[in-house]
C-alpha positions in Angstrom: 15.0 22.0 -1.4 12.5 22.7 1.7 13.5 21.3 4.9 11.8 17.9 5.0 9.8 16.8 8.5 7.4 13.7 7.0 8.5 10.6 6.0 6.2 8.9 3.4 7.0 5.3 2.7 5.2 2.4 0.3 4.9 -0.8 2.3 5.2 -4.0 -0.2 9.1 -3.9 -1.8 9.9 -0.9 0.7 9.4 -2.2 4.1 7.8 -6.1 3.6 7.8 -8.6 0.7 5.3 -9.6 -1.3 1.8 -11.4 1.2 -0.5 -14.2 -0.2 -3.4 -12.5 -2.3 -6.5 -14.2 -1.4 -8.1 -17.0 -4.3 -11.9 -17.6 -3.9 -11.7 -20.8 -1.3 -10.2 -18.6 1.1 -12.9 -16.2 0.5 -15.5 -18.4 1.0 -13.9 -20.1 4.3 -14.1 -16.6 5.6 -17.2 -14.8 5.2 -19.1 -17.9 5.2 -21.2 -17.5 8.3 -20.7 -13.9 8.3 -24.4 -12.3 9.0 -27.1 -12.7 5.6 -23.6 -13.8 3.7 -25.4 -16.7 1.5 -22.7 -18.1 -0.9 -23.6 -20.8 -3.2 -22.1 -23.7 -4.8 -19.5 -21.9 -7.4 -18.3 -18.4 -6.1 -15.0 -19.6 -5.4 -14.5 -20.4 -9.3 -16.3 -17.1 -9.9 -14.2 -14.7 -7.9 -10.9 -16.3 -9.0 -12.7 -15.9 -12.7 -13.8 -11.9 -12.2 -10.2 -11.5 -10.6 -8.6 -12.6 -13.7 -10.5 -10.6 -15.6 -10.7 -7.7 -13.5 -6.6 -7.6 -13.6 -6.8 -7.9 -17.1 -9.0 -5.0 -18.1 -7.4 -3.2 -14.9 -4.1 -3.1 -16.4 -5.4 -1.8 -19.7 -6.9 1.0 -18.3 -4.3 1.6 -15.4 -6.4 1.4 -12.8 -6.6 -1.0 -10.1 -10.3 -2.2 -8.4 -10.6 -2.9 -5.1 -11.3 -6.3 -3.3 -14.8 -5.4 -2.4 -15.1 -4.6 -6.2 -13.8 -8.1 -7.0 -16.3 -9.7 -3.9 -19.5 -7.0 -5.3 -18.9 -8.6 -9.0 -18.5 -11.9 -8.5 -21.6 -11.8 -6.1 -23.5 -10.3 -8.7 -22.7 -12.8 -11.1 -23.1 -16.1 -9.2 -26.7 -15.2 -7.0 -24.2 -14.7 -3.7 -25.3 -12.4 -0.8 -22.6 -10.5 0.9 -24.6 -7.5 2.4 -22.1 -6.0 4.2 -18.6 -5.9 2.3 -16.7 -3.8 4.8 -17.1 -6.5 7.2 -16.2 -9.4 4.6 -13.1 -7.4 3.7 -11.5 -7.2 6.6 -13.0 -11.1 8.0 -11.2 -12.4 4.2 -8.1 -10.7 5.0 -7.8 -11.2 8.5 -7.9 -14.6 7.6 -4.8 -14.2 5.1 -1.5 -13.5 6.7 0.3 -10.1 6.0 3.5 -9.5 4.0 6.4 -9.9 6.6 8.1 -7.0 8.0 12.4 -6.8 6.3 14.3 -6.7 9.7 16.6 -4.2 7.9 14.3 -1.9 6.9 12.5 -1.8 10.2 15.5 -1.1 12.1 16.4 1.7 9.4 12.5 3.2 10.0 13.1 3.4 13.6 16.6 5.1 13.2 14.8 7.7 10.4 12.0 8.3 13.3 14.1 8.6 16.0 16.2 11.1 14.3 13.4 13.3 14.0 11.8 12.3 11.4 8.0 11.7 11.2 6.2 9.4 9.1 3.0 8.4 7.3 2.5 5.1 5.7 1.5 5.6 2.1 0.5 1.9 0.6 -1.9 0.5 -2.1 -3.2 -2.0 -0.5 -6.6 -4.1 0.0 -6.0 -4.5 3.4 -7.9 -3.0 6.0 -6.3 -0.9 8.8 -6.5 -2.9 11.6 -5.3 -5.6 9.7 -1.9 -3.7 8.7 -1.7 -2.0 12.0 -1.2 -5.9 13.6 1.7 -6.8 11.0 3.4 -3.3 12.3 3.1 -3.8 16.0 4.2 -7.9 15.7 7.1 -6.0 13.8 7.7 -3.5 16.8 7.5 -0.5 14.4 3.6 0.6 14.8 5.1 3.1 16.8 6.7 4.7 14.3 3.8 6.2 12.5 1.8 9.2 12.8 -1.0 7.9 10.3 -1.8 5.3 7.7 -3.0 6.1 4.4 -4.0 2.7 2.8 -6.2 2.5 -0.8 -8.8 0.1 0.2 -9.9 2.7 3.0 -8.8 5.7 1.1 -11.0 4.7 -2.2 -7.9 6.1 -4.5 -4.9 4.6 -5.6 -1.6 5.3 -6.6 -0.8 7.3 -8.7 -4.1 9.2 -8.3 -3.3 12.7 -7.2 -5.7 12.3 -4.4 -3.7 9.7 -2.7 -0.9 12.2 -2.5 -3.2 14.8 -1.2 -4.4 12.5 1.3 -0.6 11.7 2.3 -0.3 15.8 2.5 -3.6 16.0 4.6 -2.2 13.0 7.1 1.3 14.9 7.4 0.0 18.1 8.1 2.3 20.0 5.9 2.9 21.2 2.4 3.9 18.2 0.1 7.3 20.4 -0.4 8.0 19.0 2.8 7.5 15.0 2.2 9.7 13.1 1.0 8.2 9.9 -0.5 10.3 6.4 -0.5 8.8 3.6 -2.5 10.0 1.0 -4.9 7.6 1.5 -7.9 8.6 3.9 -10.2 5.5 5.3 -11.1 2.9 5.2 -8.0 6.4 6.0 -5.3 8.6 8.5 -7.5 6.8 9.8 -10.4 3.2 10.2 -8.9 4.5 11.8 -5.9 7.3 13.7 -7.5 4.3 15.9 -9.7 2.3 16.2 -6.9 5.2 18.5 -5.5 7.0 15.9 -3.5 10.3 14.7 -3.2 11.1 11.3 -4.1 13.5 8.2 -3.5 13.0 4.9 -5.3 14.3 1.8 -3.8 15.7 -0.3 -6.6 18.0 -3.1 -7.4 18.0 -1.8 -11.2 20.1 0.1 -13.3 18.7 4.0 -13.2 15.4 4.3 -14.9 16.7 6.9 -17.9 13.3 8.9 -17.6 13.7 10.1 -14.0 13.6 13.1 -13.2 17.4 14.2 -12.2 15.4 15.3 -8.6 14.6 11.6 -7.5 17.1 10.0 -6.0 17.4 6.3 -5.9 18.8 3.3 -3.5 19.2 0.2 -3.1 17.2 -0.6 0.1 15.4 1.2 2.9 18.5 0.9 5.0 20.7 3.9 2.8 18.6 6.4 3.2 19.8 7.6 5.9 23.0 7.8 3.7 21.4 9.2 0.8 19.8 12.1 3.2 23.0 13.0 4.3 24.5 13.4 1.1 21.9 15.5 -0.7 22.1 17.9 2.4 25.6 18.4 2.4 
């Protein structure tokens, strides 16, 4: 196994629970007032209607589309104007609060980066930078990261080989050298794992019988240290 320098760790199930998604009263609250954002009687039924249906179709391609996809669409279909959907983005979610922050596995990060360890934040997510970049500093581990690689800016998801490559380009190193932690099985151990990463996956499951014998697995953030030590004896 190559000597492993980057940390690369999924956010929602690794390091946070699950945060509110936003429904289409929310989304209206927000943007409304936003410059030229005209929203009309109905587009809060309509984006909770093209959400629905977007998740639908979205899990039988295995894709995922992106909040300003969702906003874009149901704009489209109900006369709204939203001309600038970076800005509505991040003024919806800045409105919703974050996942919180696991005490535990913020106090096993900064034990990981303090033993030399550097790491990247690797997360499908709809929510702008800034946006996660406040829930890391009110959880004191900001700090802790070299670089944030988050969908929504990105414009690829998990498991999209282009995610990984991104993760590799924000680590400066070969993926050889990354070890990915997550808790899904397929964007945090498979996906990463045939990029050419290494792989942990956090769960409170019996062993998934199709993983690879390579990727280890836990129980939470706080035994990989454990793990590490381990696998390098």
């Amino acid at each position: 196994m190559a000597r492993l320098r980057v940390l690369a760790l999924d956010f929602v199930g690794t390091l946070a629970g699950h945060g509110p998604a936003p429904d289409g009263q929310l989304v209206v609250e927000a943007i409304r007032g936003l410059p030229g954002v005209v929203v009309p009687d109905g587009f809060a039924t309509r984006f909770d209607l093209v959400t629905r249906r977007l998740r639908q179709s979205d899990r039988a391609r295995g894709v995922r589309s992106s909040f300003a996809t969702r906003l874009r669409r149901s704009a489209l279909e109900c006369g709204a104007v939203v001309p600038d959907l970076r800005l509505a983005t991040q003024a919806v979610f800045t409105a919703l609060p974050d996942a919180t922050v696991d005490p535990r596995a913020a106090a096993a990060l900064r034990r990981l980066h303090a033993g030399g360890l550097r790491c990247v934040l690797a997360s499908n997510t709809d929510r702008p930078e800034p946006v996660r970049l406040r829930t890391l500093r009110a959880a004191s581990i900001a700090d802790c990261f070299d670089a944030l690689v988050l969908s929504g800016t990105l414009g690829v998801y998990k498991p999209d080989p282009r995610f990984y490559a991104a993760v590799a380009a924000a680590a400066d190193c070969p993926p050889e050298e990354v070890l990915f932690v997550g808790d899904n099985p397929h964007t945090d151990a498979f996906g990463p794992h045939a990029y050419g990463m290494s792989a942990v996956l956090i769960t409170s499951s019996p062993r998934p019988p199709d993983l690879p014998a390579r990727i280890g697995t836990i129980g939470h953030l706080g035994e990989l240290s454990a793990h590490l030590d381990r696998i390098s004896r």
